[in-house]
VEXDREN-2710 file (C-alpha; in Angstrom, 1 decimal):
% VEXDREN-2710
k/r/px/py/pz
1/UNK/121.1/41.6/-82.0
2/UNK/117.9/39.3/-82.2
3/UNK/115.7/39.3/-85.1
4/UNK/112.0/38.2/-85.2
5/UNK/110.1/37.8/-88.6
6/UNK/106.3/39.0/-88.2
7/UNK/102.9/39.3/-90.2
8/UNK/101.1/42.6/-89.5
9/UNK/97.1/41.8/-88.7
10/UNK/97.0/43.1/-92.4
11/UNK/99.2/40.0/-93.6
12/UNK/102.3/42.6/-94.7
13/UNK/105.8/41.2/-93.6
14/UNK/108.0/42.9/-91.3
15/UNK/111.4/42.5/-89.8
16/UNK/111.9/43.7/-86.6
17/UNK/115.1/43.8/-83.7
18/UNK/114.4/42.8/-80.3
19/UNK/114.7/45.0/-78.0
20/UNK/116.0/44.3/-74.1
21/UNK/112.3/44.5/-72.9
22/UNK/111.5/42.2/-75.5
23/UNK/109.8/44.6/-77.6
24/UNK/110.6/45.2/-81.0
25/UNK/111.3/47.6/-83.2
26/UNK/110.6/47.6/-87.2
27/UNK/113.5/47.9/-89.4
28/UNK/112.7/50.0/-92.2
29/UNK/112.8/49.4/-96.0
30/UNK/112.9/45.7/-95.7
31/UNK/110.2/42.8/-95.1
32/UNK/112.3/39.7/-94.0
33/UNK/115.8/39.0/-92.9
34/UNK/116.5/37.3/-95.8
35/UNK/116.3/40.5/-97.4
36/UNK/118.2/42.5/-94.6
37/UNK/121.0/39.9/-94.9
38/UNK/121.6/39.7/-98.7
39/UNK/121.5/43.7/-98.7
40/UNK/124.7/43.0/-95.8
41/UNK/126.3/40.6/-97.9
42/UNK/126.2/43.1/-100.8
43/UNK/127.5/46.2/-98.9
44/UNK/129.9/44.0/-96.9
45/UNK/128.3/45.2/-93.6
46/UNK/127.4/42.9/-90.5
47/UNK/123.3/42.2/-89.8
48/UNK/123.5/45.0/-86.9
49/UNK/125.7/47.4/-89.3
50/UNK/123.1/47.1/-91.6
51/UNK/119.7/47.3/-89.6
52/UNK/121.6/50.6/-88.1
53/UNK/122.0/52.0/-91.8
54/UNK/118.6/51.4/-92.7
55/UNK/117.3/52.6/-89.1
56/UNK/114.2/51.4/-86.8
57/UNK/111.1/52.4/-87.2
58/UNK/107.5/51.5/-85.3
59/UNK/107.7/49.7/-82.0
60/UNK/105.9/45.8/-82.4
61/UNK/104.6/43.9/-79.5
62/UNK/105.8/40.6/-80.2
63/UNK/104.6/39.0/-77.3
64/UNK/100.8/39.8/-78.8
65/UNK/102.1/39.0/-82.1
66/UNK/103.5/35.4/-81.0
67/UNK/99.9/35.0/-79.0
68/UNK/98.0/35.3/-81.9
69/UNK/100.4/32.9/-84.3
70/UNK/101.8/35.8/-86.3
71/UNK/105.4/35.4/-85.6
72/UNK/107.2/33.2/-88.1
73/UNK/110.7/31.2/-88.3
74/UNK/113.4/33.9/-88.1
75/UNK/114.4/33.1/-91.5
76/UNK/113.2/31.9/-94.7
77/UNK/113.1/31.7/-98.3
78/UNK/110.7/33.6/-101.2
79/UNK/110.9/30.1/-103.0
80/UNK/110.8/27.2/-100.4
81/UNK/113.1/25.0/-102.6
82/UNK/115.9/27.0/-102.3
83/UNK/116.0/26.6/-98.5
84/UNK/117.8/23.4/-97.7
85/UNK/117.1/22.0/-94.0
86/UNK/119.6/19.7/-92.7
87/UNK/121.3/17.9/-89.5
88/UNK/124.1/16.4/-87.8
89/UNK/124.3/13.9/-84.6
90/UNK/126.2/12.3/-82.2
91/UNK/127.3/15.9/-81.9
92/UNK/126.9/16.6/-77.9
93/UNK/128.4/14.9/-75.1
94/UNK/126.3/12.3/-73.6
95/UNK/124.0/12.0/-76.8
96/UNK/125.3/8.5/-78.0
97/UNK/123.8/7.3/-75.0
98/UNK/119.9/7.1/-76.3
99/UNK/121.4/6.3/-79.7
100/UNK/123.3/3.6/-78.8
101/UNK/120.4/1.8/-76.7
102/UNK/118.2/2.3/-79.6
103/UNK/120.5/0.4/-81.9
104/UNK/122.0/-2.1/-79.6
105/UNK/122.9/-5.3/-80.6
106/UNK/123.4/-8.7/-78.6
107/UNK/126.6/-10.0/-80.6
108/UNK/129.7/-9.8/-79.1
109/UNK/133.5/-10.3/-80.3
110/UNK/135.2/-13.2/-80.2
111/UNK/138.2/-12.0/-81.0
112/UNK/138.5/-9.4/-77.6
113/UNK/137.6/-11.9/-75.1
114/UNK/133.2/-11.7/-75.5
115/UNK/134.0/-7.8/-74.9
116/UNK/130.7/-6.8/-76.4
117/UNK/131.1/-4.5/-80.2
118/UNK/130.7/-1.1/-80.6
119/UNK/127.9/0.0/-82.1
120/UNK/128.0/2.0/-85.4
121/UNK/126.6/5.4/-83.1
122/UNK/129.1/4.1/-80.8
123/UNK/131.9/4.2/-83.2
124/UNK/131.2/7.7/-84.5
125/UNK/130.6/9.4/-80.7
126/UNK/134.0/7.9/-80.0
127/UNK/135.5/9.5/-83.3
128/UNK/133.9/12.6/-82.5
129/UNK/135.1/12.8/-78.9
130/UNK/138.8/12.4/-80.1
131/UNK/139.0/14.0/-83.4
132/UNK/135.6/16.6/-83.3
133/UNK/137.6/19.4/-82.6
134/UNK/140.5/20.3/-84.6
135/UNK/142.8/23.5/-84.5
136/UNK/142.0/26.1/-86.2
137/UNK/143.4/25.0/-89.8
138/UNK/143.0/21.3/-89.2
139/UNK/140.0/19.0/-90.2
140/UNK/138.5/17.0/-87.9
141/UNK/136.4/14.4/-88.3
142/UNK/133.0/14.0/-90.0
143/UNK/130.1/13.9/-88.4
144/UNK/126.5/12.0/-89.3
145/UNK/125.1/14.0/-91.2
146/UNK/120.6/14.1/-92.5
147/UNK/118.8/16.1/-94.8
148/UNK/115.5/17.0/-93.5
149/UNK/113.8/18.5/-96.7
150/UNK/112.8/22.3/-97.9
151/UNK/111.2/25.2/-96.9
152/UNK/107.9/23.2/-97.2
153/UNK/108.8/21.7/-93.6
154/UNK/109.2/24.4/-91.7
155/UNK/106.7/25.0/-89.3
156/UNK/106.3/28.4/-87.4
157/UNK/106.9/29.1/-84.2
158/UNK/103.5/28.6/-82.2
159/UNK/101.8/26.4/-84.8
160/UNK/101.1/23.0/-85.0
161/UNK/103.2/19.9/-86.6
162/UNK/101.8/17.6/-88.7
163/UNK/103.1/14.3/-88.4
164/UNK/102.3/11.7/-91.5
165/UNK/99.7/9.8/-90.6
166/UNK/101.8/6.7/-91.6
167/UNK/104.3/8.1/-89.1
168/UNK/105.0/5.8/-86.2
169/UNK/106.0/8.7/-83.5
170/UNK/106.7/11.8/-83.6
171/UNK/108.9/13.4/-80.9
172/UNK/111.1/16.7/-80.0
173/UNK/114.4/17.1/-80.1
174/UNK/115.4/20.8/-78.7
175/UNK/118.7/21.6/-80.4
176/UNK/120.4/24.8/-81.3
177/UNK/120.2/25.7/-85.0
178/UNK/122.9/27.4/-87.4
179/UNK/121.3/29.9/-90.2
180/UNK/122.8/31.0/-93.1
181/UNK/122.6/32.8/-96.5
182/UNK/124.8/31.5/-99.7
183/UNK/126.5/34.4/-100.8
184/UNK/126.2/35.9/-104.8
185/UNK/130.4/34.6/-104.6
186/UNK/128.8/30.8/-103.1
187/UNK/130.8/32.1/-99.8
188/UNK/128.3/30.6/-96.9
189/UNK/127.6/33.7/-94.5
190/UNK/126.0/32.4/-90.9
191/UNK/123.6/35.0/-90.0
192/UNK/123.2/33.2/-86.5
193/UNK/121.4/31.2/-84.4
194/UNK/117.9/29.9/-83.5
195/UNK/116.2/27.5/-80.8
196/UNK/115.2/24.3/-82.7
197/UNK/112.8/21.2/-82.0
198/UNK/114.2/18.9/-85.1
199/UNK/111.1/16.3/-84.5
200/UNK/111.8/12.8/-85.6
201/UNK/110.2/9.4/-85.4
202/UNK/112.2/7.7/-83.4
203/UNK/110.2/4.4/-83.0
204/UNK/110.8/4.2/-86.9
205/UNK/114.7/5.0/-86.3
206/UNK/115.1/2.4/-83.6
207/UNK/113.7/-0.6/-85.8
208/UNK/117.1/-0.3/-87.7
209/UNK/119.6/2.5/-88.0
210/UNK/119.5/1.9/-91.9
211/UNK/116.2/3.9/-91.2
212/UNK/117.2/7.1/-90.0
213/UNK/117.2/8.6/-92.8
214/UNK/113.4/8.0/-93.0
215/UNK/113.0/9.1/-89.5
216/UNK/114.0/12.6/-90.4
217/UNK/112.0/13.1/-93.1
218/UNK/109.5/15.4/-91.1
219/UNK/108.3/19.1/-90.3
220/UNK/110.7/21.0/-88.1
221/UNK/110.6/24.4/-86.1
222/UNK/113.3/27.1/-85.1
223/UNK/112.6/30.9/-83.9
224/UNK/111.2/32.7/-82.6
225/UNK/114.2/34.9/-82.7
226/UNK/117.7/34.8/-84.9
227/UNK/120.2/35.6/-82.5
228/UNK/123.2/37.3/-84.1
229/UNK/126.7/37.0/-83.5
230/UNK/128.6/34.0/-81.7
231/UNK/127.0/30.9/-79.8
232/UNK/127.5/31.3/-75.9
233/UNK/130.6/27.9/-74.9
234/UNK/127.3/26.9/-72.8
235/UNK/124.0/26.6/-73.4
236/UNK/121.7/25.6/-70.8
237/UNK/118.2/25.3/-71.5
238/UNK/114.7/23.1/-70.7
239/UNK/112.5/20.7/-72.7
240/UNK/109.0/20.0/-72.1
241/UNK/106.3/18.1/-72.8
242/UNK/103.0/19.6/-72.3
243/UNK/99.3/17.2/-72.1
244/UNK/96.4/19.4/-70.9
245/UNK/97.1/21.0/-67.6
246/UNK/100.6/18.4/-67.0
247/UNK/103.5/18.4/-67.6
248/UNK/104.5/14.6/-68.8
249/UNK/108.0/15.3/-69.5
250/UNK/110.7/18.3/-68.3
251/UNK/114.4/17.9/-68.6
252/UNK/117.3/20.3/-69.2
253/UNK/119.4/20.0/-72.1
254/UNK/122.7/21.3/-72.7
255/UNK/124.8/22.7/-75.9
256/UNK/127.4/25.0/-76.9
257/UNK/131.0/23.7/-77.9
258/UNK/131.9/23.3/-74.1
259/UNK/128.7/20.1/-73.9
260/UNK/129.6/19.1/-77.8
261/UNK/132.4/16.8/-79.2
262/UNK/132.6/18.9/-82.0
263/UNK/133.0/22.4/-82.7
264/UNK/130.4/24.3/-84.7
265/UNK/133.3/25.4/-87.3
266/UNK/133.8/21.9/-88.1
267/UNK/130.0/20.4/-88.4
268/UNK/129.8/23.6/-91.1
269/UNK/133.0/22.7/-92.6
270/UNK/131.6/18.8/-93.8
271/UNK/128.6/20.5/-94.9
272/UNK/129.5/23.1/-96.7
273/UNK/131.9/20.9/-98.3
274/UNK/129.9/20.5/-100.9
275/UNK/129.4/22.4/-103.7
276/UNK/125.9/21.8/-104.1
277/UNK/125.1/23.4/-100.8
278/UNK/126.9/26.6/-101.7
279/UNK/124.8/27.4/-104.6
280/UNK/124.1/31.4/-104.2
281/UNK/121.0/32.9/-102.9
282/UNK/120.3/29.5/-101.4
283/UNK/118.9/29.2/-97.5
284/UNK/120.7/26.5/-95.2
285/UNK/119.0/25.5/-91.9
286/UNK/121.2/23.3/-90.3
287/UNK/120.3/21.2/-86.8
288/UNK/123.6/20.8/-84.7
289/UNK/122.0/17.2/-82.5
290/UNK/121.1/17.2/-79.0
291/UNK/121.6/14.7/-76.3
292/UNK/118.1/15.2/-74.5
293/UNK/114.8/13.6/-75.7
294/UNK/111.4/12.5/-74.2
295/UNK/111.5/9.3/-76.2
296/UNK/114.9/7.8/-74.3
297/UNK/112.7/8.5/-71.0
298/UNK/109.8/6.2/-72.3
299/UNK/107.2/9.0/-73.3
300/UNK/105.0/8.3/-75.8
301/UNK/103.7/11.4/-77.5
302/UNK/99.8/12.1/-78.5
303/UNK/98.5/14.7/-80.8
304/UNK/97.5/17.7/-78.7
305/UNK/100.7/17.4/-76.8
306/UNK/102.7/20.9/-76.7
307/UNK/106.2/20.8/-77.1
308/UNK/107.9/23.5/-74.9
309/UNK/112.0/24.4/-75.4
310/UNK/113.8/27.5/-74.2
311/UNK/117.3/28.7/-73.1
312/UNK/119.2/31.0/-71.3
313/UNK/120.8/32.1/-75.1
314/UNK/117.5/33.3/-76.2
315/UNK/114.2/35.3/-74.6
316/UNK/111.6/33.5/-76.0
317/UNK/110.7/29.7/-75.8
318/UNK/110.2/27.9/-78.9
319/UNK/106.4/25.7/-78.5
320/UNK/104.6/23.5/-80.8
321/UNK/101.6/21.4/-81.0
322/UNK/101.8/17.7/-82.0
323/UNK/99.0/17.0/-84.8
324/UNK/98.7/14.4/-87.6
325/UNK/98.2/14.8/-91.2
326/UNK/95.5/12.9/-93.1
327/UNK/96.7/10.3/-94.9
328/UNK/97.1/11.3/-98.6
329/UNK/97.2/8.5/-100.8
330/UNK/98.5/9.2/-104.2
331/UNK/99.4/7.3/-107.6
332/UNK/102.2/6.8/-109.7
333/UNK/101.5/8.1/-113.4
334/UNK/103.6/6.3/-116.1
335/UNK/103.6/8.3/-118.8
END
């Protein structure tokens, strides 16, 4: 089952399945999937069980509705704090590659013959690649992991980013996206997944590792459909960059477990590790990494740019359009 979250011309909220034709079809007597899914969690039923109880109503064009910027993230919050949107990288095979020439460093080992060191991105692909997929029962190891901030930075699908105007880039990165609910019993229910551009500045993450954590501290994007149920072992999909009538940048990317050195179950196990992300009611977005981005290819991005992502997992193709935020200078008040 897919699930798109739309605003009616009238600004009232509505949920609705996609259909085949990619149509869609209202689900009655609830206004977001948030909704829909904590009424499952409650009655123990699956997102499809439950849209089938409540039954569909109205038929919704959401290719109109996407044209004319109604269609919003798949999932959300009513109180943007309490959505918590997060990452991990080095996840995919062939993504320590960009990393590692981002952070490469001229020193080599004297003690292994002028063989030069591993990089720290190095050392965790290589960790990844041997221990990112344990049996079932096992833990494997930990990934990197980022927080990207709130509800606050979630831009819809269709609308523009706004990138800080201190910002020194701001480029995609089309990855595949894990949603989830916290259950009333802090049990983390995935609800599925989403196509993702998890926009970073990467010029501000290749002065020094040490600032990656800076780097992520931008808006983000995932929809326009939740897909339910698991994630296809490959996912094979295209990302774009758009200026005026040319294309400046088109690669294909690839994810699912069978292109990633870890499995999903265990990039959700060190997250939800920790209590504080299991808090009930709470909304986790969580980025899974990618190993494709128009950065490693030398593309420097301009606002007006359009990002463009899709896959063969999903109907529609996730697009955004680069922007930048006035610069909003502010004061500390000692009290």
């Amino acid at each position: 089952m897919r699930l798109v979250q739309i605003k009616g011309a009238d600004g009232v909220r509505m949920v609705a399945v996609l259909g085949e034709d990619a149509g869609g079809r209202l689900i009655r007597s609830v206004a977001s999937a948030y909704e829909l899914a904590g009424r499952a969690i409650a009655e123990k039923l699956s997102l499809e069980a439950m849209a089938a109880k409540l039954g569909l109503g109205d038929s919704v064009d959401v290719r109109a509705a996407l044209a004319e910027g109604r269609v919003l993230a798949p999932l959300d919050h009513p109180d943007p704090a309490h959505l918590v949107v997060t990452g991990t990288g080095l996840t995919h095979l062939g993504s320590a590659e960009g990393r590692d020439a981002m952070h490469k460093k001229l020193a080599v080992d004297k003690t292994t013959g002028g063989e030069p060191v591993l990089t720290d991105s190095m050392k965790m692909f290589k960790h990844g690649v041997e221990s990112g997929k344990p049996k079932p029962g096992e833990e494997g190891f930990q990934p990197e992991w980022f927080y990207k901030g709130d509800g606050g930075s979630v831009v819809a699908p269709e609308a523009a980013f706004a990138s800080p105007a201190f910002a020194q880039d701001g480029g995609e990165e089309p990855e595949i996206v894990g949603l989830y609910l916290i259950g009333p019993d802090g049990t983390p229910h995935r609800l599925g997944f989403a196509l993702g551009n998890e926009f970073s500045d990467h010029v501000t993450e290749k002065f020094n590792y040490l600032w990656l954590a800076h780097s992520k501290l931008r808006q983000c994007s995932f929809g326009p459909e939740l897909r339910t149920g698991p994630l296809p072992a490959a996912v094979t999909g295209r990302s774009r960059v758009r200026r005026g009538n040319e294309i400046i940048f088109d690669k294909p990317f690839l994810s699912g477990e069978d292109n990633m050195s870890h499995t999903i179950a265990n990039l959700e196990f060190h997250h939800f590790k920790y209590a504080g992300f299991r808090r009930p009611g709470d909304v986790h977005v969580h980025f899974f990494g990618t190993a494709t981005l128009s950065f490693s290819a030398g593309v420097t991005t301009q606002d007006g740019d359009v990002f463009e992502i899709d896959a063969d997992a999903f109907v529609f193709p996730l697009r955004n359009t680069l922007g930048t935020a006035p610069a909003m200078p502010f004061l500390v008040a000692a009290l």
